[in-house]
TIZATOR-122260 format. One record per residue (C-alpha): residue in one letter; residue number from 1; x, y, z. Coordinates in steps of 0.2 Angstrom, whole numbers, plus 2048, in hexadecimal, padded with zeros to 3 digits. Example, Ala and Ser with C-alpha at 12.3 -4.5 7.8 and 13.67 -1.06 7.14 Angstrom:
<rs>
@aa->A, i->1, c1->83E, c2->7EA, c3->827 $
@aa->S, i->2, c1->844, c2->7FB, c3->824 $
</rs>
This chain:
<rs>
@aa->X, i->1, c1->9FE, c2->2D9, c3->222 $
@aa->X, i->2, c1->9F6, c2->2EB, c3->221 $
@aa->X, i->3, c1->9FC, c2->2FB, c3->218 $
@aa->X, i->4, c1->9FF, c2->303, c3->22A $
@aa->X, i->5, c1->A0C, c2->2F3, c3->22F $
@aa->X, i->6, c1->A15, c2->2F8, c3->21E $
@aa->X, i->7, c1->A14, c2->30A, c3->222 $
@aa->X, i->8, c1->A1A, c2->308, c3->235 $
@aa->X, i->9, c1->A2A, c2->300, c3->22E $
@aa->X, i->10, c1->A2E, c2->30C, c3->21E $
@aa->X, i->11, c1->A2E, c2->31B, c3->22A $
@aa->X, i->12, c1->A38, c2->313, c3->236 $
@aa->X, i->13, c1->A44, c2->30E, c3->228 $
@aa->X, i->14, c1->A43, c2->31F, c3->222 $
@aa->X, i->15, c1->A48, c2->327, c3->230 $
@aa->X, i->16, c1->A55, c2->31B, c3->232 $
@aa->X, i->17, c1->A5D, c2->31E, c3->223 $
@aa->X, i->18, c1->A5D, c2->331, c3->227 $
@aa->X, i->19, c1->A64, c2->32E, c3->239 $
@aa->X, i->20, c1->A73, c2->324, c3->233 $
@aa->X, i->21, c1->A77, c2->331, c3->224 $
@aa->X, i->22, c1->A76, c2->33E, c3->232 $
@aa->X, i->23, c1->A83, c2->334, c3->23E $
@aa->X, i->24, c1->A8E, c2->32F, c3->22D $
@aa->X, i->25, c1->A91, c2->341, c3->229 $
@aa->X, i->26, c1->A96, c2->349, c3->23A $
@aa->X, i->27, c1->A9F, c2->33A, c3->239 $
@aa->X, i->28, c1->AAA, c2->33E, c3->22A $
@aa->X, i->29, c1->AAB, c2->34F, c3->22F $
@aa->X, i->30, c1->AAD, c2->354, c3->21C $
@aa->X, i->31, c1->AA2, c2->34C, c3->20D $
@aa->X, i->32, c1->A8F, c2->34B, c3->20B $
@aa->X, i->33, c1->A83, c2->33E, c3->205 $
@aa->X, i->34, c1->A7D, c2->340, c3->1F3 $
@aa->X, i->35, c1->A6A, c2->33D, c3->1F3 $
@aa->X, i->36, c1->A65, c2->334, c3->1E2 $
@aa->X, i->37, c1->A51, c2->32F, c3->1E3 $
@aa->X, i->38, c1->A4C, c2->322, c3->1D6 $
@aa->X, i->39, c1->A3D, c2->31B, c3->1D0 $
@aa->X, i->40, c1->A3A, c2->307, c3->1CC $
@aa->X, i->41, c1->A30, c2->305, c3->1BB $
@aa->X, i->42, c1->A27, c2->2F5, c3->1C2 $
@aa->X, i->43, c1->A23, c2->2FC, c3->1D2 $
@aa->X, i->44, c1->A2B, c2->309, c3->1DF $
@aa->X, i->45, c1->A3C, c2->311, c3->1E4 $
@aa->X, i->46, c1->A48, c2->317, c3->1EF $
@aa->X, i->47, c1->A54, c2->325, c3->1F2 $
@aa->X, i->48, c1->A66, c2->31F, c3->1F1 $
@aa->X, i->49, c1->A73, c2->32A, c3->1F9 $
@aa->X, i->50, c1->A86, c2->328, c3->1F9 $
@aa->X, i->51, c1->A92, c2->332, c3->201 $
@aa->X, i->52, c1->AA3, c2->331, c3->1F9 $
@aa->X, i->53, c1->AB5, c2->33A, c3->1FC $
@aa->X, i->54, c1->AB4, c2->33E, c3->20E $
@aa->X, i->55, c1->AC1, c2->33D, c3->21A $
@aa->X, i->56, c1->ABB, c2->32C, c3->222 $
@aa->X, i->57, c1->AB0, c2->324, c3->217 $
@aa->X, i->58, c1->AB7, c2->323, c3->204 $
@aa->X, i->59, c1->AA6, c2->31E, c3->200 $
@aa->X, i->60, c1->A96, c2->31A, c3->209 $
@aa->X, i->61, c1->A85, c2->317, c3->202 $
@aa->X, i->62, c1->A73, c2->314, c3->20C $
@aa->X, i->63, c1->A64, c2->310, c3->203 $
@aa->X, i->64, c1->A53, c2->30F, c3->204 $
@aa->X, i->65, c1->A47, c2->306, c3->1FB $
@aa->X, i->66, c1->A35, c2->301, c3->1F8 $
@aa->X, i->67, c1->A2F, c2->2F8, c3->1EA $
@aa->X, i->68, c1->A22, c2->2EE, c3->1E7 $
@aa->X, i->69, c1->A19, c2->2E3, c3->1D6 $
@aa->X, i->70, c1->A11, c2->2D7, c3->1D1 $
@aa->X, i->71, c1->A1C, c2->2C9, c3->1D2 $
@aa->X, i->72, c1->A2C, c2->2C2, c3->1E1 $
@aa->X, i->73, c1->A3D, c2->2C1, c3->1D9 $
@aa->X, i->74, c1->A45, c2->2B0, c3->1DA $
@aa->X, i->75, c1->A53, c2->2B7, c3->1E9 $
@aa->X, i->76, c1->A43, c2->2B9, c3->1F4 $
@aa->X, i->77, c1->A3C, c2->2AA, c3->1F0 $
@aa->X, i->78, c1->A47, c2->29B, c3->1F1 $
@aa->X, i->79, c1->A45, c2->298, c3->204 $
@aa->X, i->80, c1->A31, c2->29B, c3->201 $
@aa->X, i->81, c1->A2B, c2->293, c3->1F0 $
@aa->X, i->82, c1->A19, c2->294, c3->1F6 $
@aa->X, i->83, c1->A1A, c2->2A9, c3->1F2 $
@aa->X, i->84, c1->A1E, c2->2A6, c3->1DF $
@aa->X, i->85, c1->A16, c2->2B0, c3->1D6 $
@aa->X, i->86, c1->A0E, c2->2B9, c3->1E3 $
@aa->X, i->87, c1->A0D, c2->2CD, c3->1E4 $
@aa->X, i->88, c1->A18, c2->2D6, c3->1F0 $
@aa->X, i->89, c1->A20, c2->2E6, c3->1F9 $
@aa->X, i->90, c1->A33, c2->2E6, c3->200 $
@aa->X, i->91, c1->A39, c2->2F5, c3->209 $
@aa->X, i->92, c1->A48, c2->2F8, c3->212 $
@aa->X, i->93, c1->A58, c2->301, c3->215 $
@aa->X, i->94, c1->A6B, c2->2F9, c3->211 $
@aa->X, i->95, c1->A7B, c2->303, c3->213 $
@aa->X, i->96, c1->A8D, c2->2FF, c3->210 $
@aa->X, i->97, c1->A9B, c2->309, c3->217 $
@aa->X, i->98, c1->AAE, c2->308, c3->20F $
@aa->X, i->99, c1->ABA, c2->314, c3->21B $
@aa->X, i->100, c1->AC8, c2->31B, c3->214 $
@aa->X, i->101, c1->AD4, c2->315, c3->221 $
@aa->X, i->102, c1->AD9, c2->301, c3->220 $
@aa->X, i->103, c1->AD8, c2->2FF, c3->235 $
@aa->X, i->104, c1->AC4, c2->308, c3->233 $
@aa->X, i->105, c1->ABC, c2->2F7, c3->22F $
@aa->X, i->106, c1->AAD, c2->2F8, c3->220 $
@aa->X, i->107, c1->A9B, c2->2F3, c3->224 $
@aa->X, i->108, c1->A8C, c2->2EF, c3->220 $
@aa->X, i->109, c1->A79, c2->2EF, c3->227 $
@aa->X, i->110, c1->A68, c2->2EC, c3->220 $
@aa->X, i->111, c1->A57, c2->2EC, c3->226 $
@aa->X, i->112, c1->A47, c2->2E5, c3->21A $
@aa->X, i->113, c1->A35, c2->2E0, c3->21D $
@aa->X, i->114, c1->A2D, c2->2D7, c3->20E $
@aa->X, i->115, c1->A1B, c2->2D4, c3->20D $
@aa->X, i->116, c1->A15, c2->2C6, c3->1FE $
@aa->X, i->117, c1->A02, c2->2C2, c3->1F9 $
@aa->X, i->118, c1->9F2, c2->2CC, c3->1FC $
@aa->X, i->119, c1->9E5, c2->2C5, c3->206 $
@aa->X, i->120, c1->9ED, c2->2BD, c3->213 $
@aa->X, i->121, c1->9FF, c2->2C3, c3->20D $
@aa->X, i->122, c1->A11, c2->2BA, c3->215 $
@aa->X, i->123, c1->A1E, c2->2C6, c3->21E $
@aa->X, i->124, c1->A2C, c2->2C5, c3->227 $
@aa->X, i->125, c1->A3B, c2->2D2, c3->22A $
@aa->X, i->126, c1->A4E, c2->2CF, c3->226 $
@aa->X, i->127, c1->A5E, c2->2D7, c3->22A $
@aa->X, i->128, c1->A6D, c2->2DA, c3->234 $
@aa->X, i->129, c1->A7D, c2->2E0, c3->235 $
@aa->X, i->130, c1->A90, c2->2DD, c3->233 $
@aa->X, i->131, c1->AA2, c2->2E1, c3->236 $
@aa->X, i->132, c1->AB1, c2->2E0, c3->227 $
@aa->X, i->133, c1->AC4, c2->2E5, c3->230 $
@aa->X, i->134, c1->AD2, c2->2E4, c3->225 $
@aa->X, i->135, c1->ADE, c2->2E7, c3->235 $
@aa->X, i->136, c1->AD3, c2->2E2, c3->243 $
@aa->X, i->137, c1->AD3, c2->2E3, c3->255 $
@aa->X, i->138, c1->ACB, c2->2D7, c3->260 $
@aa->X, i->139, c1->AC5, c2->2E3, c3->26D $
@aa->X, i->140, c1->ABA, c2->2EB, c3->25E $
@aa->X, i->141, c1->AB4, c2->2DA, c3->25B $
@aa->X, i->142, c1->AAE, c2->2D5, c3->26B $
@aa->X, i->143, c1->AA4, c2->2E8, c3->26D $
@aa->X, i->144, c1->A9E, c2->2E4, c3->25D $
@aa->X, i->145, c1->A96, c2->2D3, c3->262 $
@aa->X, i->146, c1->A92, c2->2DA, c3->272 $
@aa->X, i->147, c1->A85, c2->2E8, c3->26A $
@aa->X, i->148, c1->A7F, c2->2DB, c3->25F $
@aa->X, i->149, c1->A7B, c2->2CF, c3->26D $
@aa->X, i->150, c1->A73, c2->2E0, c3->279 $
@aa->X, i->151, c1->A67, c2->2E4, c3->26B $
@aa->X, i->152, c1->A61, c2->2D3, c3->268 $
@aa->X, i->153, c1->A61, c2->2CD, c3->27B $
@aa->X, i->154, c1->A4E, c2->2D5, c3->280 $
@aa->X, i->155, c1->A47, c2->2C9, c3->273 $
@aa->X, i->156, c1->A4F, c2->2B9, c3->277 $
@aa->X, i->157, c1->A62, c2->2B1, c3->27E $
@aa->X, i->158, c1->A60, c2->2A7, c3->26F $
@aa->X, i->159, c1->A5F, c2->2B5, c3->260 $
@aa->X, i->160, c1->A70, c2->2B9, c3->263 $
@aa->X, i->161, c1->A7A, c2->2A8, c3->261 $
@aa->X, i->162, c1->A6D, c2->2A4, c3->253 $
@aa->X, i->163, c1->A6E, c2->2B5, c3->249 $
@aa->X, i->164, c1->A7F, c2->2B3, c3->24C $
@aa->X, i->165, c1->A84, c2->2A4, c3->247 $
@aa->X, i->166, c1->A78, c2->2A8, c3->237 $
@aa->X, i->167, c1->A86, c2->2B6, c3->231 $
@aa->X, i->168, c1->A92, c2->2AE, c3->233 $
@aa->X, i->169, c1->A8B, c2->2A1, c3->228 $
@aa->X, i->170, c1->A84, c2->2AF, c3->21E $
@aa->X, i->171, c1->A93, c2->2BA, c3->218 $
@aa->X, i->172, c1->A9B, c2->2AA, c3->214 $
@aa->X, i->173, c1->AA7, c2->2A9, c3->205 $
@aa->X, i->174, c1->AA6, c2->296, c3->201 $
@aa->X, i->175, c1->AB2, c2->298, c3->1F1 $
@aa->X, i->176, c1->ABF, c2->2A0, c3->1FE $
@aa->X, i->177, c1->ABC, c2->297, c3->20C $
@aa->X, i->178, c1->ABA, c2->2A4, c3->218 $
@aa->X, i->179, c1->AAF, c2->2B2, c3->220 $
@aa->X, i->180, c1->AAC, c2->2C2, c3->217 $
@aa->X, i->181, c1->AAF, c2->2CB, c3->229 $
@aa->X, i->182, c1->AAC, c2->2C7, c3->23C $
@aa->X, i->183, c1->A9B, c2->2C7, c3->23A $
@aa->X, i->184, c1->A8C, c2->2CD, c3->247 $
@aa->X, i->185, c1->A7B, c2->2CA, c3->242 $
@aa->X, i->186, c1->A70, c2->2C3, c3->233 $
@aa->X, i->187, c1->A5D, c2->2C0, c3->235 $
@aa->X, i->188, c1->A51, c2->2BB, c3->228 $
@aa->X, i->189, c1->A3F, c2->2B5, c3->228 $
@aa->X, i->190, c1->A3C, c2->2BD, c3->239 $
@aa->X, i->191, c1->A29, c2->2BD, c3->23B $
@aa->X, i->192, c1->A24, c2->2AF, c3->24B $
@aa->X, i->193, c1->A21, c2->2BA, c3->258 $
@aa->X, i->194, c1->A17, c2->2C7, c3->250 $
@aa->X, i->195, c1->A17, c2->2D7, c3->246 $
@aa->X, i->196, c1->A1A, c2->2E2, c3->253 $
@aa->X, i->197, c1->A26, c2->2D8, c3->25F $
@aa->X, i->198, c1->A32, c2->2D3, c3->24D $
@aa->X, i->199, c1->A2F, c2->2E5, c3->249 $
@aa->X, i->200, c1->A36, c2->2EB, c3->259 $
@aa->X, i->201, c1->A43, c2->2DF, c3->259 $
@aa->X, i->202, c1->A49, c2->2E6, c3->247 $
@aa->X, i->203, c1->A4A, c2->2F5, c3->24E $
@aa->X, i->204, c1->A58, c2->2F1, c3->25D $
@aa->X, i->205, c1->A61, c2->2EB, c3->250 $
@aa->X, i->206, c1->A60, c2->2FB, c3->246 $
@aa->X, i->207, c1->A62, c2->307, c3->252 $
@aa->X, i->208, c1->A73, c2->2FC, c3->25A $
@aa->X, i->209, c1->A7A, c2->2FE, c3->249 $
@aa->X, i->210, c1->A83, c2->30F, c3->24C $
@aa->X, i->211, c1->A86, c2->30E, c3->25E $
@aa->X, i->212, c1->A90, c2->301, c3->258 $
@aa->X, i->213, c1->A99, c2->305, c3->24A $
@aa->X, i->214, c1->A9E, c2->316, c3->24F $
@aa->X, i->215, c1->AA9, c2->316, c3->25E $
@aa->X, i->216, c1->AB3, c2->309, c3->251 $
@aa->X, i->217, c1->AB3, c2->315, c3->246 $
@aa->X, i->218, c1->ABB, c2->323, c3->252 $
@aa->X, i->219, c1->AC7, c2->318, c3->258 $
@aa->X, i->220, c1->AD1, c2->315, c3->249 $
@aa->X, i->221, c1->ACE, c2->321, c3->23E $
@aa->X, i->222, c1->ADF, c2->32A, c3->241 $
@aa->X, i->223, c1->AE9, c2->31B, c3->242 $
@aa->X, i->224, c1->AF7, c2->31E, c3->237 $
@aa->X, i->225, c1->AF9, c2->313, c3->226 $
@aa->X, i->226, c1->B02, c2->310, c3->217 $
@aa->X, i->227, c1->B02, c2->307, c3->206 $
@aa->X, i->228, c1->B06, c2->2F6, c3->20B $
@aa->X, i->229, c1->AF4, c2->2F9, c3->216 $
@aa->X, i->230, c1->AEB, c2->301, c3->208 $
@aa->X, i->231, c1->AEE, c2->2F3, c3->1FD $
@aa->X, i->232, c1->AE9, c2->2E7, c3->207 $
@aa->X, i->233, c1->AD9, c2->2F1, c3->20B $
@aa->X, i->234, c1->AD7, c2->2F1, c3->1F9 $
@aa->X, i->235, c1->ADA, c2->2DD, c3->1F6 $
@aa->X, i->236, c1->ACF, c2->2D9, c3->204 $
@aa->X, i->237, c1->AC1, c2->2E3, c3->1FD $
@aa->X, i->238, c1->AC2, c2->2D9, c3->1ED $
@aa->X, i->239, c1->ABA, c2->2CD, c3->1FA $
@aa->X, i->240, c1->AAB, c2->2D7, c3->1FD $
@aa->X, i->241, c1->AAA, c2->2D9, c3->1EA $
@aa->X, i->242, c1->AA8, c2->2C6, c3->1E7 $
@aa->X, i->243, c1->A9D, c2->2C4, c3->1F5 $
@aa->X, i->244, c1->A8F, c2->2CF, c3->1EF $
@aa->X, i->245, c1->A90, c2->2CB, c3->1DE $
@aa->X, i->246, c1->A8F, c2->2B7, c3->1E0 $
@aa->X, i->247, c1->A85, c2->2B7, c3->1F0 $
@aa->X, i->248, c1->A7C, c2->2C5, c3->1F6 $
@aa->X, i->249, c1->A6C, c2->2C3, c3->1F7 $
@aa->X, i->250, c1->A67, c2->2D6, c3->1F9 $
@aa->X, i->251, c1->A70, c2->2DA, c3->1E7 $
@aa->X, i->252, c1->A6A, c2->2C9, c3->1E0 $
@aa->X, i->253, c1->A56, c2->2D0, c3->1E7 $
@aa->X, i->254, c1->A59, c2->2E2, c3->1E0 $
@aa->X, i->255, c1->A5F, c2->2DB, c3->1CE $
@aa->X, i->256, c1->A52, c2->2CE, c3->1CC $
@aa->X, i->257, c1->A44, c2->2DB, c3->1D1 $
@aa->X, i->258, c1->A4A, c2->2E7, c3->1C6 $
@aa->X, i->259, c1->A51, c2->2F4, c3->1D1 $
@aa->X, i->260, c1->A5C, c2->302, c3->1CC $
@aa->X, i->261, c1->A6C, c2->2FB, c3->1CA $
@aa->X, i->262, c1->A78, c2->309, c3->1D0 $
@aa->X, i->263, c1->A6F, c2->309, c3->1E0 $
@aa->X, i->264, c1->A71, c2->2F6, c3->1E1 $
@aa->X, i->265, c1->A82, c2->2F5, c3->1DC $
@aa->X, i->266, c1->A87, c2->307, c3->1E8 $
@aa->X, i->267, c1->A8F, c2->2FB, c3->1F6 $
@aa->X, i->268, c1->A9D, c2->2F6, c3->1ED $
@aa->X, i->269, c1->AAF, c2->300, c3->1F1 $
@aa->X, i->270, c1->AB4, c2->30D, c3->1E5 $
@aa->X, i->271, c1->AC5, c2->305, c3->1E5 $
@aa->X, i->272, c1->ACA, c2->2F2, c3->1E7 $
@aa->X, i->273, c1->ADB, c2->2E9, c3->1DF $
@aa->X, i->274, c1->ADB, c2->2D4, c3->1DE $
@aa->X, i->275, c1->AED, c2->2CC, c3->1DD $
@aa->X, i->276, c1->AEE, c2->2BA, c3->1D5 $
@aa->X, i->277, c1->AF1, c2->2AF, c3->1E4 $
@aa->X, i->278, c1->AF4, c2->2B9, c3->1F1 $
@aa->X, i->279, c1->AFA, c2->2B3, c3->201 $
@aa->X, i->280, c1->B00, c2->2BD, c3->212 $
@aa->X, i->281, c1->B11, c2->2BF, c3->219 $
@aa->X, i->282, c1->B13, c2->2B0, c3->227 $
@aa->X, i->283, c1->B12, c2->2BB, c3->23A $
@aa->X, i->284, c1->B0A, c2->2C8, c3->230 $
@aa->X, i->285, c1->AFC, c2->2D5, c3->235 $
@aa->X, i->286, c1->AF2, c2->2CF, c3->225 $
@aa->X, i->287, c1->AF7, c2->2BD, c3->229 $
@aa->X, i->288, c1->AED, c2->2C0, c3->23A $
@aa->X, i->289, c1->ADD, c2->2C5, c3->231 $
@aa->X, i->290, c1->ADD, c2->2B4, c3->22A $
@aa->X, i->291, c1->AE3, c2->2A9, c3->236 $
@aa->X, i->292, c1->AD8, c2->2B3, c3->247 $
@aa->X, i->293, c1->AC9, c2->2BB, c3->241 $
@aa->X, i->294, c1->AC4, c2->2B4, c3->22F $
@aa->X, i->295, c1->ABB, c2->2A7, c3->236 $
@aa->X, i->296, c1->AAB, c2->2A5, c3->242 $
@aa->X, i->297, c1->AB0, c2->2A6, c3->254 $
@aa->X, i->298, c1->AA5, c2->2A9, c3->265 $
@aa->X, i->299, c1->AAD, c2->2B9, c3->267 $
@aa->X, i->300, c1->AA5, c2->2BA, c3->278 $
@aa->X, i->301, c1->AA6, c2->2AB, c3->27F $
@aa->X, i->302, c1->AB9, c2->2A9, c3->27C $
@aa->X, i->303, c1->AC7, c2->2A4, c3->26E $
@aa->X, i->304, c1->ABF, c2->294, c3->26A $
@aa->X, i->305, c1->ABC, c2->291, c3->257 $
@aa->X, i->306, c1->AA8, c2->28E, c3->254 $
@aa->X, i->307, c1->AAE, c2->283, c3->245 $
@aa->X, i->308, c1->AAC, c2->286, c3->232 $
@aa->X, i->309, c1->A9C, c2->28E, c3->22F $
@aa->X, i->310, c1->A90, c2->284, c3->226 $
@aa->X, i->311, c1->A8A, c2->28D, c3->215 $
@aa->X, i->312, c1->A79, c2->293, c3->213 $
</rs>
């Protein structure tokens, strides 16, 4: 893998992340992203920057980073022991987005390229993006699913079902036994057809990201609630708490690596509540989350369950 590759993907990641901050704050109407540059002591950087108190978005954070040293930490290395030890450069872009309004669902996105070795070096791209309602409604669902299925279709029928099915196995809380969302797409290891093709591919993906998110976000942003919705939106983000601290492999990566920690740790909420054993009211709105969409479905192929998903 040359510089040049490397260099093809950091400006395109860069020029991402300055797209989305762009759409997020003529989005919000109100707040601006804070810009926070940081440098790695083993290796690189990033700029990190948050946008916090806005009308819509109680906090949202998109970061970018590339690092590099001598040495792949144990996150990156688990599905490819053979890299060990081995020298390496990681670039990308992850974002997290926690609306103030409880019908505004939270997301998440993130686009990598990792490159490992030196004369002949291993790469492969990763990424994906992903839904989180608290009061969800199907039609949002199926648009979502249906973007995610449009930017992976010039590559392949069978990225879709597969990445796909991969989220839904990925965003997985095994000690809850239930999704962390409704899923969309997680990919990984991306690298058999080519730099350019994978590259281009990667790109769909990250340029769908918005176009799907937003009109979600315009569509129920003035949708009127209370405190019994606000407590919930803050019970079920103990979820996403739990699932980046115990499973994430993008937080495990940036601590092991030894990356900035506030930047790592920016995609948590700013507010979250748990409650011991806490169980919805039977018929209820909450009830529904758990019963209709907290599990893996083929949201475009009708209501059929897919099954449990099997843990990665």
């Amino acid at each position: 893998m040359t510089m040049s590759n490397i260099e093809q993907v950091k400006s395109y990641l860069v020029a991402l992340q300055n797209r989305i901050c762009v759409e997020l704050e003529l989005l919000d109407g109100k707040a601006e992203f804070r810009r926070d540059a940081w440098e790695r002591a083993d290796g690189g950087g990033g700029e990190t920057r948050v946008l916090t108190g806005g009308d819509v978005f109680e906090q949202a954070g998109v970061n970018f980073s590339h690092v590099y040293g001598d040495k792949m930490p144990p996150s990156a290395t688990k599905n490819r022991p053979e890299l060990a030890g081995k020298r390496f450069q990681a670039v990308g872009v992850s974002l997290v987005l926690h609306p103030l309004n409880p019908y505004v669902p939270t997301t998440h996105a993130n686009f990598r390229f990792f490159s490992a070795g030196e004369k002949q070096p291993a790469w492969w791209f990763g990424g994906g993006f992903d839904l989180t309602p608290y009061y969800p409604f199907r039609e949002d669902v199926v648009r979502w699913h249906e973007a995610a299925r449009a930017a992976c279709e010039p590559f392949g029928p069978d990225l879709y079902p597969r990445y796909k099915q991969w989220c839904d196995e990925y965003f997985y809380l095994k000690h809850r036994d239930e999704t962390r969302g409704v899923g969309g797409l997680f990919f990984d290891d991306v690298n058999e057809h080519g730099f350019e093709k994978s590259f281009e591919f990667v790109r769909s993906v990250g340029d769908t990201f918005l176009k799907a998110y937003k009109p979600i976000v315009e569509k129920h942003v003035s949708h009127p609630f209370g405190a019994r919705q606000r407590d919930f939106q803050l019970y079920r983000r103990g979820r996403y708490v739990e699932f980046n601290l115990i499973y994430d492999r993008g937080t495990l990566f940036g601590l092991q690596s030894g990356g900035r920690t506030e930047s790592i740790l920016m995609s948590l909420p700013p507010e979250v509540r748990w409650a011991y054993n806490w169980r919805p009211e039977p018929g209820s709105p909450e009830e529904k989350l758990y019963i209709d969409y907290l599990r893996p479905r083929d949201w475009l192929g009708g209501d059929s369950s897919q099954g449990n998903p099997r843990p990665a």
